[in-house]
FIVO-791275 format. One record per residue (C-alpha): x, y, z; residue in one letter. Coordinates in steps of 0.02 Angstrom, whole numbers, padded with zeros to 5 digits, always signed. Example, Ala and Ser with C-alpha at 12.3 -4.5 7.8 and 13.67 -1.06 7.14 Angstrom:
BEGIN
+00615-00225+00390A;+00684-00053+00357S;
end
This chain:
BEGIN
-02190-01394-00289X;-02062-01523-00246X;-01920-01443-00345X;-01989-01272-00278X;-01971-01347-00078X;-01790-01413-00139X;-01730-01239-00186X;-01797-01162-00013X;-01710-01286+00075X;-01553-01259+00004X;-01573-01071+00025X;-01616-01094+00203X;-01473-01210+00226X;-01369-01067+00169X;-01429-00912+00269X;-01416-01021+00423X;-01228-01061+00417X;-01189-00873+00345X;-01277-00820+00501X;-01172-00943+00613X;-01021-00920+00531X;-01015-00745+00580X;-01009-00802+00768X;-00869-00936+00717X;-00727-00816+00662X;-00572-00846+00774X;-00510-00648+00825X;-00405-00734+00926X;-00323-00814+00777X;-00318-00670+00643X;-00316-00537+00761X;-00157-00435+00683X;-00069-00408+00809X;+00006-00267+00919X;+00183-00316+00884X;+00138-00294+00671X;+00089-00141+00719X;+00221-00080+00825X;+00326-00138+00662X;+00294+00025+00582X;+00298+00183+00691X;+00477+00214+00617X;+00409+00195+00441X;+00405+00395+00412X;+00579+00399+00448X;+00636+00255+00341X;+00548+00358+00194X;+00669+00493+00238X;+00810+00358+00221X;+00756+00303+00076X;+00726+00505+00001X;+00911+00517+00032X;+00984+00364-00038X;+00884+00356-00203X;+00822+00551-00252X;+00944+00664-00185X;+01114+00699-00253X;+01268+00635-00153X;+01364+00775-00223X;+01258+00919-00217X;+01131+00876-00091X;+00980+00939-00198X;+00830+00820-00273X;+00858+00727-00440X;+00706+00702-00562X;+00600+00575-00566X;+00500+00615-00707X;+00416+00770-00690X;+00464+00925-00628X;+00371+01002-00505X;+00378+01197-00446X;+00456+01240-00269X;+00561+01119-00294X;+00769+01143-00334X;+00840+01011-00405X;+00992+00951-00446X;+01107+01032-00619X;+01282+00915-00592X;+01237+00809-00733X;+01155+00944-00853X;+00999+00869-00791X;+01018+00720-00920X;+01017+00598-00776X;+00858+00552-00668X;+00838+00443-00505X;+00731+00301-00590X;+00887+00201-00614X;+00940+00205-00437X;+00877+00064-00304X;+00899+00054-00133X;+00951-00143-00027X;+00763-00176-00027X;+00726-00149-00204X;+00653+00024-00198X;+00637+00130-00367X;+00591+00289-00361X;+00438+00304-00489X;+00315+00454-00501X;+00340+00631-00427X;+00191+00738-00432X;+00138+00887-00320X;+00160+00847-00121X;+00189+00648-00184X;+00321+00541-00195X;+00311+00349-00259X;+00429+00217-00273X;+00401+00028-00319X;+00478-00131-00310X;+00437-00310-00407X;+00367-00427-00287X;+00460-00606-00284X;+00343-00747-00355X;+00218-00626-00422X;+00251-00656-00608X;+00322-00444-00623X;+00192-00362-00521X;+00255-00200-00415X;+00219-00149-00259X;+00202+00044-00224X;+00254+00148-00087X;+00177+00312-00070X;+00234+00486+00025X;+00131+00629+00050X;+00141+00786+00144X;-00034+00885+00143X;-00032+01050+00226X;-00222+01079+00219X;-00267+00915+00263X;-00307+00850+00466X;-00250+00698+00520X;-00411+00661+00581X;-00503+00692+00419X;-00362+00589+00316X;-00413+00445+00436X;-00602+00475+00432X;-00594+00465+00241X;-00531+00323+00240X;-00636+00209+00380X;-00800+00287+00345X;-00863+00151+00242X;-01015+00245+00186X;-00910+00404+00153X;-00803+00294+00037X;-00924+00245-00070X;-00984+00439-00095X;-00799+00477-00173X;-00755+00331-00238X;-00857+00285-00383X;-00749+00101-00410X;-00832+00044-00237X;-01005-00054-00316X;-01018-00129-00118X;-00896-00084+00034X;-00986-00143+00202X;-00918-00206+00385X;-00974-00386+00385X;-00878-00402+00587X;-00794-00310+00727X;-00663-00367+00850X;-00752-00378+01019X;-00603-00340+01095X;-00595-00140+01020X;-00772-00115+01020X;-00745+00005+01195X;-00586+00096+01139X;-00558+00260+01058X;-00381+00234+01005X;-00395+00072+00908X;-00519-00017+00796X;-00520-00216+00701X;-00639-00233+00587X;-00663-00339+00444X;-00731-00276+00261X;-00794-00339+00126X;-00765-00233-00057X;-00814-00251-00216X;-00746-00169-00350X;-00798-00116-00514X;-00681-00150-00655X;-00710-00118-00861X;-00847-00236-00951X;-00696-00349-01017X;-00662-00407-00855X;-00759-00463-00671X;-00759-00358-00529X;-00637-00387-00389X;-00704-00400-00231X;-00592-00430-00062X;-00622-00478+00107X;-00491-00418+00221X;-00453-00359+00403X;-00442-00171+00439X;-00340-00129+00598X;-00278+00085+00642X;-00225+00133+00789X;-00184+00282+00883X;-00014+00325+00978X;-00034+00460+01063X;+00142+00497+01125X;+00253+00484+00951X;+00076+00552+00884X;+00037+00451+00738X;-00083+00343+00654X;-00063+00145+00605X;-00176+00055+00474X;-00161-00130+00427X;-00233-00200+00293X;-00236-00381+00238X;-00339-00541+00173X;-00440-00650+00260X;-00570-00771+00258X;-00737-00747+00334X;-00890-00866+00322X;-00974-00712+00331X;-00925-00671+00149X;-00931-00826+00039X;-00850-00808-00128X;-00991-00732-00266X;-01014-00823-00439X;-00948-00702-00583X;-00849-00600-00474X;-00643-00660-00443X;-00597-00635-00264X;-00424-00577-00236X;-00324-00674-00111X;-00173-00551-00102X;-00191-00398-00034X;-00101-00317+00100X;-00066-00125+00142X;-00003-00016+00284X;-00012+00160+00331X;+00070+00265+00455X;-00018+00435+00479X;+00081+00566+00567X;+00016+00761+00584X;+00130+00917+00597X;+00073+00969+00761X;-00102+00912+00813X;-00226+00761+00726X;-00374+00880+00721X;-00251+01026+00651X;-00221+01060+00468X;-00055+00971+00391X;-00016+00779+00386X;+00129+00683+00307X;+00093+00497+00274X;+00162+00349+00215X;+00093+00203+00122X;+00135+00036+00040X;+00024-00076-00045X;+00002-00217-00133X;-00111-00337-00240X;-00120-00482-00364X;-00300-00424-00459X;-00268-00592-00544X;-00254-00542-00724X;-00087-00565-00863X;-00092-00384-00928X;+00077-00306-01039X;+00196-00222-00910X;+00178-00074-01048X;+00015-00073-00983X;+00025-00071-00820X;+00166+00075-00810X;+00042+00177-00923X;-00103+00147-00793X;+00018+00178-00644X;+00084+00352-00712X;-00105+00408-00729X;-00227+00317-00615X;-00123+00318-00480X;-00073+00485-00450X;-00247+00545-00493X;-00332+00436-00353X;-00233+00491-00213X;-00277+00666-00282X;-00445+00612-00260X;-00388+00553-00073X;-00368+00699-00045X;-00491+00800-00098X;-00613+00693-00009X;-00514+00717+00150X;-00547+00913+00131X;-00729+00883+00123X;-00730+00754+00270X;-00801+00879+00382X;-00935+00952+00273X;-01016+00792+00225X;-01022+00736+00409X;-01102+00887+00444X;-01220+00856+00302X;-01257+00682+00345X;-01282+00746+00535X;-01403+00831+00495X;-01500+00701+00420X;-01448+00537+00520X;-01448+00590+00698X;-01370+00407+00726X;-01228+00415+00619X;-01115+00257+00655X;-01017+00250+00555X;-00910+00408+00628X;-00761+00344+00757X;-00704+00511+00850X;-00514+00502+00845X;-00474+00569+01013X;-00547+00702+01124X;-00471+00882+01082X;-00419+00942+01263X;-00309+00800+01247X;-00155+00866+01145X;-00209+01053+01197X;-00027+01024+01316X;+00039+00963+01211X;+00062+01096+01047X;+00225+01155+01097X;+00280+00995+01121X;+00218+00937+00945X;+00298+01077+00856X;+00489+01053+00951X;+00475+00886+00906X;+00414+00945+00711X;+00566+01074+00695X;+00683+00941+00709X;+00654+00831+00576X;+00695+00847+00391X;+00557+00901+00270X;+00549+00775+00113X;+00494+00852-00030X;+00561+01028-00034X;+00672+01054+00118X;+00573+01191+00198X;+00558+01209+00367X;+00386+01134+00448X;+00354+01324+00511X;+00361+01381+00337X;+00216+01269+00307X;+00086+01400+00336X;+00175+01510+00212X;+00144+01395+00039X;+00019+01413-00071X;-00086+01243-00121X;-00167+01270-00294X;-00348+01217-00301X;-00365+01009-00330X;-00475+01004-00491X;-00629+00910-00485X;-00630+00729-00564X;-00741+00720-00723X;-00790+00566-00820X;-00651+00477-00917X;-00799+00442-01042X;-00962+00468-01056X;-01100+00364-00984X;-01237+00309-01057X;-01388+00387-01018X;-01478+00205-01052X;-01376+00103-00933X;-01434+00108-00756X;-01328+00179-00596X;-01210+00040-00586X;-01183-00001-00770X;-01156+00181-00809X;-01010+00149-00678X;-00936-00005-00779X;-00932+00118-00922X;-00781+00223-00862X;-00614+00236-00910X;-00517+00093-00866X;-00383+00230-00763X;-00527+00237-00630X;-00560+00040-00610X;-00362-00029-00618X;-00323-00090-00498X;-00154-00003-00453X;-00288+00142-00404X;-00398+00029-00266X;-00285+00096-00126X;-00375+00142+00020X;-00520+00043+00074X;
end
């Protein structure tokens, strides 16, 4: 009895400063703020400065190889093809990496992070909203319907301050991740900002760490302690209208020594493959919401973007502004954008197969270790 009234004290101590310590985080404090995010509405356009001085031929003005080939694309013959852009770098460090369809990546080493890269990401979807790309990403519950790696994903605050507004949302998350049985799952606690301009129209998301009493560190699983990503979101014409290009750059210290042999093997595959994923789940967006409409009335977790009459002024507008800038990948025009043919995104399967013994979550740790590195935890 006595050791039994010990044990619910302790436990009682310990709900009642979780439950305070949500009240005691300082927004003031780690509220990112407006001038970080005003840091990168040019980011799209320093992609295209980087496109040019790293995968495009001075001489010729067409696209070197990264690796693979991809069709649609001309690329450059001056050097018999024998050449490719990995070897070139831009002043910040920049090499490109991994071409695949619609996707271009290029990574850097990090200084002081004993040779771990971070990764920055173009894509240009033409079947793909900018609304839906955005949803995909915030809806927590939505997340963890996709993305099989996500054992726990959950809000654990909000930022008083953007509860009222449409255009802008703080919030901060705690994630666990599920890695292979040789290793603990990661989990993170970090602060989620996006925001909406509506005059250059595009969308800003901040990730990075933070502490929150609300989310006390979990015996067996290692918490990571840097993380930080951003995202700026920008659609051809409209955010609720087909056709986004994006750029993202991330990185993360999973805490773990693993051969850089390794690693590059991982990246090549897992990466890729999950922002493949990205986007396949972005297509669906609107048919699960639908779905879960149906059946939860009092959905919350769906933040409407903006109202549609909004930009309904504003097409002509979008697409002037559109016709002026370069396209990355192929050098089309953005009208010709309606013209190209997407092949079907394949369906993930299993890297292996489960066990039909293990329960829901351990049949999860059972999968290939392409789908639980972490170079593929992008977008929480």
């Amino acid at each position: 009895m006595k050791s039994w009234r010990n044990r619910a004290l302790r436990n009682s101590r310990h709900f009642l400063m979780s439950s305070i310590g949500i009240t005691m985080y300082n927004w003031d404090h780690e509220r990112i703020t407006k001038d970080e995010l005003n840091g990168y509405k040019k980011e799209i356009e320093g992609i295209y400065r980087l496109r040019d001085s790293t995968v495009v031929c001075a001489k010729c003005q067409l696209r070197m190889v990264i690796d693979v080939q991809q069709p649609g694309i001309k690329y450059c013959t001056c050097t018999d093809n024998k050449f490719n852009a990995t070897s070139n770098q831009d002043s910040e460090g920049w090499r490109p990496y991994i071409e695949r369809e619609d996707m271009l990546i290029w990574r850097r080493e990090e200084p002081n992070s004993g040779g771990l890269f971070a990764y920055k990401v173009y894509g240009s979807f033409a079947e793909v909203s900018a609304e839906d790309f955005l949803q995909a990403q915030i809806d927590v519950d939505y997340r963890k319907e996709w993305d099989p790696t996500a054992r726990e994903l959950r809000v654990i605050d909000t930022d008083p301050a953007s509860q009222s507004s449409a255009d802008s949302h703080s919030d901060v998350i705690y994630w666990e991740t599920i890695w292979p049985k040789l290793f603990a799952n990661r989990d993170y606690v970090y602060q989620r900002d996006w925001v909406v301009d509506k005059e250059r129209r595009l969308i800003i998301i901040i990730s990075k760490v933070t502490d929150h009493p609300a989310a006390p560190s979990k015996p067996g699983i290692y918490r990571v302690t840097t993380y930080w990503s951003y995202m700026v979101i920008r659609p051809y014409t409209e955010f609720q209208q087909p056709g986004i290009e994006f750029g993202l750059t991330y990185f993360d210290d999973p805490g773990v020594n693993i051969p850089s042999a390794v690693t590059a093997w991982v990246a090549m595959t897992g990466l890729p493959n999950f922002l493949i994923r990205m986007r396949e789940a972005s297509r669906n967006y609107q048919n699960y919401k639908i779905a879960k409409q149906s059946l939860d009335a009092s959905d919350t977790n769906y933040v409407p973007l903006i109202n549609e009459d909004i930009f309904e002024d504003k097409v002509l507008h979008g697409n002037m502004q559109n016709s002026e800038r370069s396209e990355i990948l192929n050098g089309k025009n953005m009208e010709d954008y309606s013209k190209i043919e997407h092949t079907e995104v394949p369906q993930f399967k299993e890297d292996l197969e489960e066990d039909e013994e293990d329960s829901t979550n351990s049949s999860k740790e059972g999968r290939g270790l392409l789908d639980y590195f972490y170079l593929a935890k992008l977008f929480a």
